[in-house]
C-alpha positions in Angstrom: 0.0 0.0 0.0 1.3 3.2 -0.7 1.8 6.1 1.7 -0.8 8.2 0.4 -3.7 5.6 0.6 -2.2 4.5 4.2 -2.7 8.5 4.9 -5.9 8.5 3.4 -7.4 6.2 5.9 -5.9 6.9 8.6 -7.2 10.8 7.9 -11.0 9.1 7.6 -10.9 8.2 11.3 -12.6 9.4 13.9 -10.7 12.3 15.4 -10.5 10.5 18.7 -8.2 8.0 17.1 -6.6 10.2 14.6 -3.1 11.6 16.3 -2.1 14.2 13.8 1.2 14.9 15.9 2.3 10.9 15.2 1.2 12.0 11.4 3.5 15.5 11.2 6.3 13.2 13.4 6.6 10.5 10.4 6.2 13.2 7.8 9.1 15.4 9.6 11.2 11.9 9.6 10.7 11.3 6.1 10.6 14.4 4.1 9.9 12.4 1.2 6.2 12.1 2.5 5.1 15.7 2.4 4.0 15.3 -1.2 1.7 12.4 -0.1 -0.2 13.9 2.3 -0.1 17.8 0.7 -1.8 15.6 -2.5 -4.6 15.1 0.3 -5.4 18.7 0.5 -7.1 17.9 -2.6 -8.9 15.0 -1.4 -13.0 14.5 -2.2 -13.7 13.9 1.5 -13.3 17.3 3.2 -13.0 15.8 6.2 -9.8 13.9 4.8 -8.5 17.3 2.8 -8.9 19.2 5.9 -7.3 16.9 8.1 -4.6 17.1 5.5 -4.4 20.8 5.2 -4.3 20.2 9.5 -1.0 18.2 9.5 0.5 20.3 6.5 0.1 23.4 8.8 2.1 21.2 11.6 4.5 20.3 9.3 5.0 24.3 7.9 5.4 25.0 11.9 8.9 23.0 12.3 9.7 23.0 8.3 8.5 26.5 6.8 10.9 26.1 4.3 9.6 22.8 2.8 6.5 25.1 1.8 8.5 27.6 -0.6 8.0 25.7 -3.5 4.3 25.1 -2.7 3.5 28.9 -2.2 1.9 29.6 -5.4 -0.2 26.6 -5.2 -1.4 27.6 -1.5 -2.6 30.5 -2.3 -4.2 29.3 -5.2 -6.4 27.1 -3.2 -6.9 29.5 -0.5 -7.9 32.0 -3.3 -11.2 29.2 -4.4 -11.7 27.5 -1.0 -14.9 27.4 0.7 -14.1 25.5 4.4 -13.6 27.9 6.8 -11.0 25.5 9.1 -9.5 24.8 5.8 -8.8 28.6 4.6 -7.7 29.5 8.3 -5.3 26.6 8.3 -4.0 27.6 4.4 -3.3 31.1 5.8 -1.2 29.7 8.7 0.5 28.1 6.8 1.3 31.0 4.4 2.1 33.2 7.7 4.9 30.3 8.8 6.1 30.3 5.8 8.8 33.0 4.7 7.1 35.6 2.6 8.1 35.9 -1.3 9.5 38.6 -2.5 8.1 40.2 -4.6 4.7 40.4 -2.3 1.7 37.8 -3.5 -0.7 40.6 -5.0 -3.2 38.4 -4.8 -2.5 37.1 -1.3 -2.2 40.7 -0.4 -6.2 41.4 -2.0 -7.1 38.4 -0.1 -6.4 39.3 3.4 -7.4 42.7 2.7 -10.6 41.6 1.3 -11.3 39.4 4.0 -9.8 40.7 7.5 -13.2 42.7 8.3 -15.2 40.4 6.2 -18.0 40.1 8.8 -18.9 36.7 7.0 -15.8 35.6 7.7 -14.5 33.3 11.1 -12.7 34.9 13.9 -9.6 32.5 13.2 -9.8 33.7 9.2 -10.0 37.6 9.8 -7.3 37.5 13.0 -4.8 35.5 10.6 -6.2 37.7 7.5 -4.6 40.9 9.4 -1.6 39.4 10.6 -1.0 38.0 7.1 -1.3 41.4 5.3 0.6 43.1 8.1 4.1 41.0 7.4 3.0 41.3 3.4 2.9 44.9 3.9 6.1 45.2 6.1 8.3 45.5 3.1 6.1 48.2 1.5 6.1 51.7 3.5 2.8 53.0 1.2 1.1 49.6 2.0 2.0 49.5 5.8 0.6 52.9 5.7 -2.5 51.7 3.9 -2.9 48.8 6.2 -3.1 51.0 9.1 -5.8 53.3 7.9 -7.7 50.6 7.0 -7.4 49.2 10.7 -7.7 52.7 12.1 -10.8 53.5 10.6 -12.3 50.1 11.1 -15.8 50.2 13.7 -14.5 47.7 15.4 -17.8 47.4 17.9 -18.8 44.7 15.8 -15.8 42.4 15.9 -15.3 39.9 18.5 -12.6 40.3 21.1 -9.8 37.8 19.2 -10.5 40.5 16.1 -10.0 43.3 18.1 -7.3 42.2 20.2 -5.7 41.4 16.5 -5.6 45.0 15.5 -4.8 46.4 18.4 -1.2 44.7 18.5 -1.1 44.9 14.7 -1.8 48.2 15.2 1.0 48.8 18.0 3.9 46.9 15.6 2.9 49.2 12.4 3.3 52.2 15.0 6.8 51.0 16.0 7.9 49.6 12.4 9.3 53.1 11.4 11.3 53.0 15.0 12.5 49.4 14.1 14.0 50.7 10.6 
């Protein structure tokens, strides 16, 4: 049996017998395996793909690097994906990874378009305006841009992860020029 198929099922389990952490501990063993379980992000089963995208976003904690070569693709999907744990989990695993240069345009519009999205998860905005904020590090204008955005935003209507989100975002953008 291949690797992928043995990933397959185990990723169909019920969480209670699922360990992701033996998963990302095989996968960080045997590099060679990242490409079996990232092909699972693509899986019909969401609940396999997410679990997938889950242990990828492990995996991008210890091995950002490993990701480089997938960025394009990453952001791709997160650009068409629907699942809310799945699209936070993509952009974590963008934000571990060490950002391109020159900036993703389109990861840029993303974040931008959906940090204040009220429709939007807690998880997705939060990691939507810590995203853009280390896109935009490397761009004076679009720091600048990123902080009237979050200046001007009512932010009565965001929950307390949200808000707590801008408010450091907010602090680091006001000590970026300090930093310099």
């Amino acid at each position: 049996m291949e690797k992928i198929d043995e990933y397959r099922n185990i990723l169909a389990m019920p969480l209670c017998k699922l360990s992701i952490d033996k998963l990302v501990q095989e996968i960080c063993l045997h590099p060679e395996y990242l490409k079996d379980i990232y092909r699972l992000i693509s899986d019909d089963k969401i609940v396999v793909s997410w679990r997938a995208i889950w242990a990828c976003e492990k995996v991008s904690e210890k091995h950002p690097g490993w990701f480089v070569p997938l960025l394009d693709d990453i952001i791709q999907r997160l650009l068409v994906c629907k699942h809310d744990g799945s699209k936070r989990l993509l952009l974590s695993i963008l934000y571990n990874v060490p950002a391109s240069d020159p900036v993703s345009v389109d990861l840029l519009n993303y974040c931008l378009d959906h940090m204040l999205a009220p429709q939007e998860s807690i998880g997705v905005q939060a990691l939507s305006i810590r995203m853009a904020y280390q896109l935009c590090k490397s761009e004076p204008e679009l720091l600048k841009e990123l902080q009237l955005i979050l200046e001007n935003a009512d932010t009565e209507y965001y929950s307390t992860g949200v808000k707590t989100t801008i408010r450091n975002i907010l602090k680091k953008i006001n000590k970026f020029p300090v930093d310099i």
